[in-house]
C-alpha positions as CSV (number, residue, x, y, z in Angstrom):
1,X,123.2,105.9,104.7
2,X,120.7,108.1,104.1
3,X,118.0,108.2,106.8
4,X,116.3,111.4,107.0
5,X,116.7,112.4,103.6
6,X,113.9,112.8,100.5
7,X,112.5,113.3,97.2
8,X,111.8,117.0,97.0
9,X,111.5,119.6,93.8
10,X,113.9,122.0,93.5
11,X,112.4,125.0,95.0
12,X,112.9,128.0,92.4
13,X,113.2,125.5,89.7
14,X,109.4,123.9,90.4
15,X,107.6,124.1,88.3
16,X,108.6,126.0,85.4
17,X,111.5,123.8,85.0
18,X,110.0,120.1,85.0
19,X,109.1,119.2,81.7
20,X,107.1,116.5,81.6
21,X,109.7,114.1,79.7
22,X,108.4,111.5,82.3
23,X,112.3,110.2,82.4
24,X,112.0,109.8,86.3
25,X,109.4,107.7,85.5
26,X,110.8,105.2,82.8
27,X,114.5,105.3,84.7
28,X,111.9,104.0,87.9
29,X,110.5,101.3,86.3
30,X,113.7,100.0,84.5
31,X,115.6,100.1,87.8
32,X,112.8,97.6,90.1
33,X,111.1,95.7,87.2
34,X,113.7,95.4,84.3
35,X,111.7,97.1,81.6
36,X,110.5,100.6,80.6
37,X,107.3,100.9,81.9
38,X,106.5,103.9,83.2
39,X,103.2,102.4,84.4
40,X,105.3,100.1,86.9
41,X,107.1,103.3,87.9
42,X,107.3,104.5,91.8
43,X,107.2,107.8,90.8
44,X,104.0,109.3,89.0
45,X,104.2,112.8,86.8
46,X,100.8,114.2,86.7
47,X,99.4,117.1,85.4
48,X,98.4,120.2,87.0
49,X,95.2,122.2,85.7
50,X,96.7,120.8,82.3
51,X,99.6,123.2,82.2
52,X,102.2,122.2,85.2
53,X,103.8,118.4,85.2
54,X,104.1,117.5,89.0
55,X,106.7,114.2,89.8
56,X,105.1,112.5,92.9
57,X,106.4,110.3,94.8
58,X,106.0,108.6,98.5
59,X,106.2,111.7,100.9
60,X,107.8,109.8,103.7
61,X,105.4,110.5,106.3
62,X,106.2,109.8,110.0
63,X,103.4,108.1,110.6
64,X,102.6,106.4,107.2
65,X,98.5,106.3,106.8
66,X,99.2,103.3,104.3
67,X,101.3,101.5,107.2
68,X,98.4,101.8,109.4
69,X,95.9,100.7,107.1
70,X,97.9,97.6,106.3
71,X,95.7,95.0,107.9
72,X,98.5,92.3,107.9
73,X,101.5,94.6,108.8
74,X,103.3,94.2,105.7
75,X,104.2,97.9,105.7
76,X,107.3,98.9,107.1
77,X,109.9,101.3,107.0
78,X,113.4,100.5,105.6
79,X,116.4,101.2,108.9
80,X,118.1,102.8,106.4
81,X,116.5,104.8,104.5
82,X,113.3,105.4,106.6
83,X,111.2,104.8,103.1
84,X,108.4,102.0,103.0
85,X,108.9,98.6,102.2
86,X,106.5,96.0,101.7
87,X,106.7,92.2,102.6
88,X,104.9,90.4,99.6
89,X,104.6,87.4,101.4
90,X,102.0,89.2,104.4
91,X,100.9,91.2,101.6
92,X,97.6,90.2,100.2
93,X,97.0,93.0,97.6
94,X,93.5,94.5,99.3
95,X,94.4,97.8,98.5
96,X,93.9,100.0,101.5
97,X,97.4,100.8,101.6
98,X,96.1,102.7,98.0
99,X,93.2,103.9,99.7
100,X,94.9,105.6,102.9
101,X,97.6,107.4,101.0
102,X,96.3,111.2,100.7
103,X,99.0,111.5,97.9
104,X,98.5,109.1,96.0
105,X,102.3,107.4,95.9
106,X,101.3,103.9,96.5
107,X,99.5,102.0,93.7
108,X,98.8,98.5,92.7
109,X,99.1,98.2,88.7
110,X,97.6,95.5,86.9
111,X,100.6,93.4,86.7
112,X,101.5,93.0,90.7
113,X,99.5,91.5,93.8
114,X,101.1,93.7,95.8
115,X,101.5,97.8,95.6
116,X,104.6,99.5,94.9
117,X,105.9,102.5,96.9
118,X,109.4,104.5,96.6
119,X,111.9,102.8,98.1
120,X,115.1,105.4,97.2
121,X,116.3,103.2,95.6
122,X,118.3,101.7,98.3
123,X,119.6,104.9,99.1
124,X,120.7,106.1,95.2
125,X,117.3,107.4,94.0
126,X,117.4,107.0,90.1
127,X,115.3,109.5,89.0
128,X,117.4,112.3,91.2
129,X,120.0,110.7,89.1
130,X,118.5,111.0,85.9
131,X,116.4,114.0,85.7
132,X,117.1,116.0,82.8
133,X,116.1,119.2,84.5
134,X,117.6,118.5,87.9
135,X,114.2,119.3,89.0
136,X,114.0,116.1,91.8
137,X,116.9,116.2,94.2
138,X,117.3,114.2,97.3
139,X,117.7,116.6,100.4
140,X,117.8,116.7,104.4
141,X,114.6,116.3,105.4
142,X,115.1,119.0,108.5
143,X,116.8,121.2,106.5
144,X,113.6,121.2,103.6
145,X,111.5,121.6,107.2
146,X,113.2,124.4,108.5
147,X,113.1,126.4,105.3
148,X,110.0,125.8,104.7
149,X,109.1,127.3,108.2
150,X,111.2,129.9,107.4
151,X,109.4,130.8,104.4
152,X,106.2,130.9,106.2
153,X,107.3,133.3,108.6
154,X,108.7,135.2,105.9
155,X,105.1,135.6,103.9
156,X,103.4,135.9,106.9
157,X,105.3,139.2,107.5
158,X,107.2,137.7,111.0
């Protein structure tokens, strides 16, 4: 089980060490769809001021803006893993799932009805697995919490 755990970059590694190979991404899509497609991917690399390669991915939030969007509840979050899940048969592919998401992790490609989202991959996130750098790892989401408040306090001279 993995409740309480997430995607995060490596911090001291992010982001000189992600490269951009976009493997997260084609490992993604070939794990929940069957084929490389990075477009079909739950995990988006995007580019930073046209220098940095940033992997994103669903943020986990507590209290999901996409879930509350969802105007037939077909947003929920897995017992097991705490990420989203979505019920394609209450789903009926509106979008404001897409709209409500301030990060941008939920999309609807061409392809689908209904958006995709991070799921961890059941609990063995693939493109932890897979990254090349070791960039993405999957961590304690207290523990990332508490260090970053540490690190606040530290730059904030506390």
């Amino acid at each position: 089980m993995i409740k309480g755990k997430k995607i995060v970059l490596e911090e001291g590694k992010f982001p000189s060490v992600c490269s951009g190979c976009r493997l997260c991404e084609t490992v993604c899509s070939f794990e929940h769809e069957e084929i490389f497609a990075p477009w079909l991917s739950r995990i988006k690399v995007v580019k930073v001021d046209h220098l940095t390669d940033y992997p994103l991915t669903c943020k986990l939030c507590k209290n999901p803006p996409c879930k509350k969007a969802c105007p037939q509840a077909a947003i929920s979050k897995n017992k097991n893993t705490d990420a989203l899940q979505i019920d394609s048969e209450l789903c009926i592919g509106c979008g404001e799932c897409v709209l409500a998401c301030p990060f941008g992790a939920i999309s609807i490609p061409r392809e689908k009805i209904s958006p995709i989202v991070c799921n961890l991959c059941d609990g063995d996130p693939k493109c932890v697995k897979y990254c090349p750098t070791e960039v993405l790892k999957l961590k304690d989401e207290e523990a990332v919490a508490k260090r970053k408040r540490s690190n606040a306090s530290v730059s904030k001279g506390e």
